[in-house]
VOGU-3710 file (C-alpha; in Angstrom, 3 decimals, decimal comma):
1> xxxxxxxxxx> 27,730/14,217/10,430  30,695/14,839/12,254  31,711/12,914/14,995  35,078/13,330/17,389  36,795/14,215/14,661  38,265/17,521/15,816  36,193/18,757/18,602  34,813/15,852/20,543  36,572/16,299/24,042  36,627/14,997/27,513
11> xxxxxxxxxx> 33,241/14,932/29,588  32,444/14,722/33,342  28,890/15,189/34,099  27,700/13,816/37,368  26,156/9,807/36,746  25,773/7,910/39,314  27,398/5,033/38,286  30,648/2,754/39,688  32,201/2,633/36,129  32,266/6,429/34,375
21> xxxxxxxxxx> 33,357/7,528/31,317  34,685/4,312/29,422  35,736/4,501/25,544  33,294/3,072/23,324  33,639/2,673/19,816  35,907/5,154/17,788  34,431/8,160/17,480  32,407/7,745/20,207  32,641/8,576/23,952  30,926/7,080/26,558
31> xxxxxxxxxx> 29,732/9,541/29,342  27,656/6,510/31,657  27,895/3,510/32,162  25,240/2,770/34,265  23,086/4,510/37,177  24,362/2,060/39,585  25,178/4,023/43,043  27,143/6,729/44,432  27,849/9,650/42,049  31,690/10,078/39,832
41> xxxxxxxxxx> 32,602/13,356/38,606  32,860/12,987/34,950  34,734/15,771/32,935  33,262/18,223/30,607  30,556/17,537/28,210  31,227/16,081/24,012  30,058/19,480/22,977  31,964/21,465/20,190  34,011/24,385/21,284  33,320/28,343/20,581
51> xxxxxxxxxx> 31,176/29,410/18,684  29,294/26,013/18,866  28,942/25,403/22,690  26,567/28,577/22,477  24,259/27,268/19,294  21,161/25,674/19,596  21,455/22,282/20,714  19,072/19,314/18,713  19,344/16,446/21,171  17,818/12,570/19,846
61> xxxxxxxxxx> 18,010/10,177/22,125  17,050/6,447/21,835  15,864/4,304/24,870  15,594/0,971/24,157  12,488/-0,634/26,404  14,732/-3,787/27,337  18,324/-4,116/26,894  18,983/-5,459/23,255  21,949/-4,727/20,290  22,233/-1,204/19,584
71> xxxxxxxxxx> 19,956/0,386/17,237  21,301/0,644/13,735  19,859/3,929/12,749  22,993/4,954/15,141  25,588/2,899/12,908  27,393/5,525/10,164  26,712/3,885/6,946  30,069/2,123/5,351  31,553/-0,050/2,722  29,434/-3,173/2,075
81> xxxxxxxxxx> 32,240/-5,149/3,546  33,135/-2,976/5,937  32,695/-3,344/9,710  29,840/-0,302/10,615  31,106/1,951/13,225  29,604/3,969/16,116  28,693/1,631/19,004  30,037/-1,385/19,372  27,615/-4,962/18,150  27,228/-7,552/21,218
91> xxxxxxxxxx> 23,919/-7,915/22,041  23,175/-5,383/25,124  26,900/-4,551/25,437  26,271/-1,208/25,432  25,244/0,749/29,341  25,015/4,585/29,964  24,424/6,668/27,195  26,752/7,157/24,687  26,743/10,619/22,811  27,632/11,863/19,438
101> xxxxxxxxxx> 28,085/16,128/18,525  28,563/17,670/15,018  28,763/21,329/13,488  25,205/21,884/13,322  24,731/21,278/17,309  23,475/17,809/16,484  23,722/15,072/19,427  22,890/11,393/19,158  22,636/9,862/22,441  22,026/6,142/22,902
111> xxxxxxxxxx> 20,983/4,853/26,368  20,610/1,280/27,745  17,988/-0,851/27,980  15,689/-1,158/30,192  14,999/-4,264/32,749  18,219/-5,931/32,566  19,417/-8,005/35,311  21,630/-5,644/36,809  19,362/-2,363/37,094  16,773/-1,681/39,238
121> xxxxxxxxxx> 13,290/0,361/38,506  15,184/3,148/39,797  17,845/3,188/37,322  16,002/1,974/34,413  13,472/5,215/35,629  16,145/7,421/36,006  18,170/6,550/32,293  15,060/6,933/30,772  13,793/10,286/32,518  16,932/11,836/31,766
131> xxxxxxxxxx> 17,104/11,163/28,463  13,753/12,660/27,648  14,238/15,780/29,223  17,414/16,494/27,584  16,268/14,995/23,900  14,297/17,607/21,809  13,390/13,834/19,769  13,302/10,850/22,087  13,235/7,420/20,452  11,776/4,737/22,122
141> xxxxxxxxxx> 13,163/1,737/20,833  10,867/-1,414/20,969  10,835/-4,609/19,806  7,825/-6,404/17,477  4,858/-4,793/19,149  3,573/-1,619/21,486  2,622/-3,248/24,158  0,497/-2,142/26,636  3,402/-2,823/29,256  5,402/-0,325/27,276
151> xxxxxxxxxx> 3,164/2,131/27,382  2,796/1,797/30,953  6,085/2,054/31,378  6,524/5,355/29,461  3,882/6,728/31,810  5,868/6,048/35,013  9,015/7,252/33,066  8,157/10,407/31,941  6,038/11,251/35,452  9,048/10,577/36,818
161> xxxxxxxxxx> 10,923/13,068/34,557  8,434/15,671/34,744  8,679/15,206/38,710  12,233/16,663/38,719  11,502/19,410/35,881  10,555/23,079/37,646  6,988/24,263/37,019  5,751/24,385/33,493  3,455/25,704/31,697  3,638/23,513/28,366
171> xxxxxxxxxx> 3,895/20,223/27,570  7,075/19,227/29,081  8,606/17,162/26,287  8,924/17,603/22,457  8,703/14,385/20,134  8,268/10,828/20,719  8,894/8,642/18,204  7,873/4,796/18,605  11,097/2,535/16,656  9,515/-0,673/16,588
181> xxxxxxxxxx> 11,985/-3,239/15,268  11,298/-6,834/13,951  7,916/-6,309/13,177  6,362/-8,949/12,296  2,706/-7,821/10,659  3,681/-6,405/7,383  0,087/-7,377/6,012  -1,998/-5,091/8,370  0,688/-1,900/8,750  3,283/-2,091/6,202
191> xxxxxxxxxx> 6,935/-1,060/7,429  8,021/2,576/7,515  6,564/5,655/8,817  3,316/5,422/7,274  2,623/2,136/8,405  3,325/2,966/11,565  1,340/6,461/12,582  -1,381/3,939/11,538  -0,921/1,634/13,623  0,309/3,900/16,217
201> xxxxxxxxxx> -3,238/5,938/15,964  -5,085/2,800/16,465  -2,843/1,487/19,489  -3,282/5,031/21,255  -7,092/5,436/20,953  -9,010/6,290/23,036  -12,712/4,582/23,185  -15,321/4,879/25,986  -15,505/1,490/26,226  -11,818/1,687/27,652
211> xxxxxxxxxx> -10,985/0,676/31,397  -9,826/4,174/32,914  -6,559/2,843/33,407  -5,816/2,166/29,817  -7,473/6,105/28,992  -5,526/7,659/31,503  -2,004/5,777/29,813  -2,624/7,337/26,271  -3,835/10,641/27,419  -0,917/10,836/29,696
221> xxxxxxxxxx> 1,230/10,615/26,824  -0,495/12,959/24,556  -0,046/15,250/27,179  3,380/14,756/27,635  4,579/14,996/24,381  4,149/17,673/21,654  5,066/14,915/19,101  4,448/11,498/18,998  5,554/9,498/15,938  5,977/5,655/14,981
231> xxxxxxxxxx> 7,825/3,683/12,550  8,165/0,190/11,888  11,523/-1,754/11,177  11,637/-5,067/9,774  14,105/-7,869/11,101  17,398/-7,439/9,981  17,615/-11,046/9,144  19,077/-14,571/10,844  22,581/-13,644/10,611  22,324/-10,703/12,499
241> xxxxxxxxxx> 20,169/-12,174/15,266  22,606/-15,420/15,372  25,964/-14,891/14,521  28,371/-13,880/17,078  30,480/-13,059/14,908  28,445/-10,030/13,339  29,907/-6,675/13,329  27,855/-4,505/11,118  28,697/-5,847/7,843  25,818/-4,458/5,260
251> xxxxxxxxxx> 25,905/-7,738/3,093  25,045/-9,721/6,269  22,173/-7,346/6,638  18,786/-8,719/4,772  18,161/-5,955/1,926  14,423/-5,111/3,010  15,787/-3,794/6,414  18,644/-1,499/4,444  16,090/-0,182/2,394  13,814/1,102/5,465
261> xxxxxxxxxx> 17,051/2,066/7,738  17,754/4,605/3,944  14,419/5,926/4,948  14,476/6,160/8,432  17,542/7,761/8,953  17,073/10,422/6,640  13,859/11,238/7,755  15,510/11,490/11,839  17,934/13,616/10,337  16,006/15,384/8,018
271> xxxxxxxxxx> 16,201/19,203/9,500  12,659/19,801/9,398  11,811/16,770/12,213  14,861/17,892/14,294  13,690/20,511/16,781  15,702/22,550/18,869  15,777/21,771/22,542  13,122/24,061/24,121  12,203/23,541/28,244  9,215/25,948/28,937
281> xxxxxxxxxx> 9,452/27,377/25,478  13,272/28,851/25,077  15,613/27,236/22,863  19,003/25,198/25,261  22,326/25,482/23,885  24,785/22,984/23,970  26,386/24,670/27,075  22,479/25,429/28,789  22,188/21,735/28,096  25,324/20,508/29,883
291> xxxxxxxxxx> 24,013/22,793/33,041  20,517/20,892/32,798  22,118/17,776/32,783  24,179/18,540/35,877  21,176/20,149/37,929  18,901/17,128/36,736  21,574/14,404/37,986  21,676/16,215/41,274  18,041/16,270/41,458  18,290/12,422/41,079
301> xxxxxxxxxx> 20,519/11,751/43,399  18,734/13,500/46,094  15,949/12,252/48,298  13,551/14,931/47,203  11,509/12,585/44,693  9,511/9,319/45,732  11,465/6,318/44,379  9,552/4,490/41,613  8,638/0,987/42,438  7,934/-2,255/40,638
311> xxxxxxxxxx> 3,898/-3,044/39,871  4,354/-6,243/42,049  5,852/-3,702/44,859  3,181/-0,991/44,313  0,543/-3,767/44,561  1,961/-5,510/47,518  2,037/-2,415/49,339  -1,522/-0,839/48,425  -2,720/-4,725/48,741  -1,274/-4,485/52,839
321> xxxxxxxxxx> -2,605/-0,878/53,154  -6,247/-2,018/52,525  -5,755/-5,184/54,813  -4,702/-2,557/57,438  -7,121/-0,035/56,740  -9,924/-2,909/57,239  -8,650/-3,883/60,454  -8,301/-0,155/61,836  -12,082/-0,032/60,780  -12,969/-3,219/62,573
331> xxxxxxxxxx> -11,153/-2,148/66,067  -12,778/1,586/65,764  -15,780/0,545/65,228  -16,073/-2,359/67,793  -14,725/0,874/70,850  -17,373/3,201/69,271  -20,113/0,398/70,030  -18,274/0,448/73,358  -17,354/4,562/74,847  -17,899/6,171/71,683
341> xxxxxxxxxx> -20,211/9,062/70,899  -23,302/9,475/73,500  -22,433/6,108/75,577  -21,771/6,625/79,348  -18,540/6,792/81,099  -16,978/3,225/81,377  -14,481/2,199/84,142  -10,758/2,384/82,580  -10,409/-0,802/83,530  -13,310/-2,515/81,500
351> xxxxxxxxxx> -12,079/-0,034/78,996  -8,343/-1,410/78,608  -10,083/-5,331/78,319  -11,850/-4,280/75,991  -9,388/-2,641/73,955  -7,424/-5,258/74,213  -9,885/-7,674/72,975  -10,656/-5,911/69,692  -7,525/-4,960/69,382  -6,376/-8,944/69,215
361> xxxxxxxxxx> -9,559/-9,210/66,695  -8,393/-6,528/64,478  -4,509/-8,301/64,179  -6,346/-11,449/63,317  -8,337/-9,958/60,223  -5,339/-8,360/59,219  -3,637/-11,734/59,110  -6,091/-13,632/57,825  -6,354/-11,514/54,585  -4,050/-12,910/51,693
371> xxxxxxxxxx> -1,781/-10,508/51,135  0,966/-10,181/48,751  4,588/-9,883/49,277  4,860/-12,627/52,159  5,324/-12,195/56,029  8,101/-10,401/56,082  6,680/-7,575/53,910  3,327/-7,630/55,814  5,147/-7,116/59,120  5,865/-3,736/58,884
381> xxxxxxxxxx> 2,384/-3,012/58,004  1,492/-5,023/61,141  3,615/-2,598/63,050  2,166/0,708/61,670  -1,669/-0,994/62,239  -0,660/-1,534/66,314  0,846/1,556/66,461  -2,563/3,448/65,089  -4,421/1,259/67,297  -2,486/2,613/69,945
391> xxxxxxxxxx> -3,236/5,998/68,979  -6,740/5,473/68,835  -6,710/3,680/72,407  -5,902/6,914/73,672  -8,306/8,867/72,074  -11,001/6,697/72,949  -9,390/7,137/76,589  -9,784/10,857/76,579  -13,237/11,190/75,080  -14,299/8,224/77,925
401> xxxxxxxxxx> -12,646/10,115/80,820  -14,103/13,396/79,522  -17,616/12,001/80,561  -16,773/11,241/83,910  -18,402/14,359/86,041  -15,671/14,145/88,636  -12,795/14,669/86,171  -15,328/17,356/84,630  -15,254/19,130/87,983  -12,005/18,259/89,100
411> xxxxxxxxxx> -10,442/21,663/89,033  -13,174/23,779/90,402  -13,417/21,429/93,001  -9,765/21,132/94,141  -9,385/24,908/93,825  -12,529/25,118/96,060  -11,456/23,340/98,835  -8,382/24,607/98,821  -10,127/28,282/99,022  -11,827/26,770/102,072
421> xxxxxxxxxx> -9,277/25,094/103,751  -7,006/28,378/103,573  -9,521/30,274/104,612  -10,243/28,392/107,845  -6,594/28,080/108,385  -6,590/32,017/108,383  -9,179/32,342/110,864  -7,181/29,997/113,025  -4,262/31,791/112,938  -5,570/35,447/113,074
431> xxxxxxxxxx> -7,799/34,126/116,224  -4,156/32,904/118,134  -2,601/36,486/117,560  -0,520/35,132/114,363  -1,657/37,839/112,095  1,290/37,418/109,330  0,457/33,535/108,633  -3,338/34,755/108,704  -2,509/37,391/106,165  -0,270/35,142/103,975
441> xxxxxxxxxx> -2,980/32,541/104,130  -5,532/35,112/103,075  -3,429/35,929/100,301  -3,272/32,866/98,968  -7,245/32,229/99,330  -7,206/35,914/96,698  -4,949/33,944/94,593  -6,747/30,768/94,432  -10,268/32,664/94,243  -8,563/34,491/90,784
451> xxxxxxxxxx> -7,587/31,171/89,164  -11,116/29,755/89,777  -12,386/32,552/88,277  -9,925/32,730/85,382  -11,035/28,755/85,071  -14,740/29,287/84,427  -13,637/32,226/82,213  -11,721/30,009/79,750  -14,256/27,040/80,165  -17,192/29,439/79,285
461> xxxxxxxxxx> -14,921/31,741/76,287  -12,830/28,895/74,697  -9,858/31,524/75,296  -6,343/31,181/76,696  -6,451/27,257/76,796  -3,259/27,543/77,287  -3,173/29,469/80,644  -6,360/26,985/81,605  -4,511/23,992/80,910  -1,765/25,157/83,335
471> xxxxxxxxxx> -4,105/25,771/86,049  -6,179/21,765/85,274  -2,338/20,546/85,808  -1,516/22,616/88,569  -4,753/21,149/90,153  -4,249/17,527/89,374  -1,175/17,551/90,887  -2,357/19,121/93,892  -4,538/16,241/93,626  -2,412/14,084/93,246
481> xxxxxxxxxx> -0,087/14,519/95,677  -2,358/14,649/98,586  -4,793/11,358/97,404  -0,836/9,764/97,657  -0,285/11,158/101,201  -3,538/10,032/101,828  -3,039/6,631/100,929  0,036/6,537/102,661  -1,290/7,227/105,525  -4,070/4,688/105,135
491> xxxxxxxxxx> -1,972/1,812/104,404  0,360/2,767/107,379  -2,472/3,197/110,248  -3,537/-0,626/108,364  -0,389/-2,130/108,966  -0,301/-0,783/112,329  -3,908/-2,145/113,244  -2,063/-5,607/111,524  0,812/-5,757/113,736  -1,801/-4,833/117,113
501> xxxxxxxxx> 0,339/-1,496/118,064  -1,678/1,882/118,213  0,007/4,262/115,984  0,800/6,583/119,343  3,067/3,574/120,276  4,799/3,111/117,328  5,622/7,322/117,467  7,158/6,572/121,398  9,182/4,325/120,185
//
């Protein structure tokens, strides 16, 4: 396979990453380093020129589950003394992806582990979602075993992927294949492909007995995936794993683990397993696939999808829900025992003590349940419970002042003694020969006599609560305002009775 040979050129998609675009190995480019922060322009895409940027584009991609030496079905074969090329040998040197093209449309694209110290769920989701919906053949690259953390692990990365992917009518990916390296039970599943579908068949079961958890992992990935393979890779031997000085040499390389990489990579490679890149059924070319991986990064960078979260996190946080949630339940159902449903009107003063006092109970249950995550994480939970307890208060104060018959009768009974009051007024003023003021006063008695009527309308018809709430308002502060010059007037006649001056004297003076 060709590499940069004559048509491997400059790249910019958009990663975003703090160090874009470094030179890896020869023949190799590297287009990410990392998903770190902020986005970098990176240059056009290592995709062959005319007439080859409009083929079909076969896209494998290997995702290692934790960061670990590169893969060496990625290695081009060499002397037996020769240094192998491609990526470059430290243990976990390599972050990003790192992408190879040839004549037949062929990409190789390695990606970095997952779970290293420097990347966060986030990036390690984001790598990994990426890679599978741009890889017609997606390699996930374990080591020893399939364990049941990996598999839940491919389940939040390729929800994740298939989050940002448009509506779709298929299965969303193509093929999966399983690389387990250094494994370590030749005696049960012998090494190679047929070893592994095996023991791939009997790790993705499902049985009745299951939990649903563990169903709903494995039928999540049969679903996702019109593919899923698994083949099983020996150790490559001591020297490999301990010498620093290791660069690819085959005669370092223990002869069992040559003769399964001769059969592995052929059998990647081999036309017939390397599919076309299809999303919802039409084939991507190599440029289609630079424009996916462009609108994809964008889609990633946005706020638009929910940010994938640790277990502990996801625990902690459903953990401190339920803790809240059982405290809401203990101060709703304390009120209900107090004002709620058929219970008579209570003062709004007993009211408040008592919603104070299970209010103080509920924050008490809430901090008395062990919860993970520690105070600090709990407190903004404690926050959001208060703030719904608040919410509630009020509800509780409505439905309690909505049995009160005097605030049920409120308006009527405002706009009726208004209606009388005007109407004495204008037989007052019509009987000392001030006919205008009797007529405006009369006027306004037709006016008020309309909104009572328009009241008992909307009470009885459920109809224009809008225009009745205008006219309860319009009443309560007519209500308002003269219970205040009432009181006024009350406390100032009491502080003249105080002071022993009638309140004609006080006027004289």
């Amino acid at each position: 396979m060709r590499t940069a040979g004559g048509y491997l050129e400059s790249v910019r998609l958009q990663f975003p990453t703090d160090r874009c675009f470094q030179r890896a190995a020869p023949g190799t480019r590297r287009c990410a380093s990392g998903f770190r922060a902020r986005a970098r322009q990176v240059r056009r895409p290592i995709f062959p020129p005319s007439p080859l940027r409009a083929s079909p584009a076969a896209l494998s991609a290997i995702a290692p589950r934790r960061a670990q030496a590169p893969p060496a079905a990625l290695c081009r074969p060499g002397l037996d003394r020769a240094p192998l090329g491609g990526v470059p040998w430290p243990a976990s040197s390599g972050p990003g992806a790192a992408l190879w093209a040839g004549q037949v449309a062929v990409v190789l694209m390695d990606t970095q582990g997952a779970f290293d110290s420097q990347s966060t769920v986030k990036d390690c989701a984001t790598i990994f979602a990426l890679s599978t919906m741009t890889s017609s053949v997606q390699i996930y690259n374990l080591s020893q075993n399939i364990q049941e953390d990996d598999l839940q692990q491919l389940q939040l990365f390729t929800e994740y992927g298939r989050l940002a992917m448009d509506e779709i009518f298929q299965k969303p990916f193509q093929t999966l294949m399983f690389l387990v390296r250094d494994w370590s039970f030749p005696y049960e599943y012998n090494y190679g492909l047929q070893g592994g579908m095996s023991f791939l068949e009997k790790r993705l079961q499902v049985k009745e007995h299951q939990h649903e958890e563990i169903q709903n992992v494995r039928n999540h990935i049969h679903s996702c995936f019109s593919s899923v393979t698994c083949f099983l890779l020996p150790h490559p031997g001591l020297r490999v794993a301990t010498s620093p000085d290791f660069d690819g040499k085959l005669k370092d390389i223990d002869s069992e683990f040559k003769e399964q990489l001769q059969i592995l990579i052929p059998y990647v490679l081999n036309p017939a397993n390397l599919m076309e890149k299809e999303i919802n059924g039409s084939k991507v070319t190599c440029r289609g696939l630079l424009e996916y991986f462009k609108a994809y990064i964008k889609i990633y960078q946005g706020e638009d999808l929910p940010h994938p979260k640790s277990m502990l996190q996801a625990t902690a946080e459903a953990n401190n829900l339920a803790a809240a949630a059982s405290a809401k339940d203990i101060y709703y159902n304390n009120m209900e025992e107090v004002c709620g449903g058929d219970k008579p009107y209570l003062s709004p003063d007993i009211l408040e003590g008592k919603h104070c006092e299970f209010k103080q109970l509920a924050l008490d249950h809430f901090k008395k349940t062990k919860k993970m995550g520690g105070k600090d994480f709990s407190l903004r939970y404690q926050q959001e419970l208060e703030e719904e307890i608040q919410e509630l208060y009020e509800n509780f104060c409505k439905h309690n002042g909505s049995k009160n018959v005097f605030s049920t009768f409120r308006t009527p009974a405002v706009l009726f003694t208004g209606i009388v009051a005007l109407y004495i007024a204008s037989g007052l003023t019509g009987f000392i020969g001030l006919e205008v003021v009797a007529q405006l006063f009369n006027c306004m008695v037709g006016l008020l006599l309309i909104a009572l009527l328009t009241w008992g309308y909307i009470r009885y018809s459920g109809q224009y609560r809008e225009l009745g709430g205008a006219i309860d308002s319009g009443a309560a502060f007519v209500l308002e305002q003269a219970t205040s010059h009432i009181s006024n007037s009350t406390q100032a006649a009491v502080r003249d009775a105080v002071a022993g001056r009638p309140p004609s004297d006080k006027k004289a003076q």
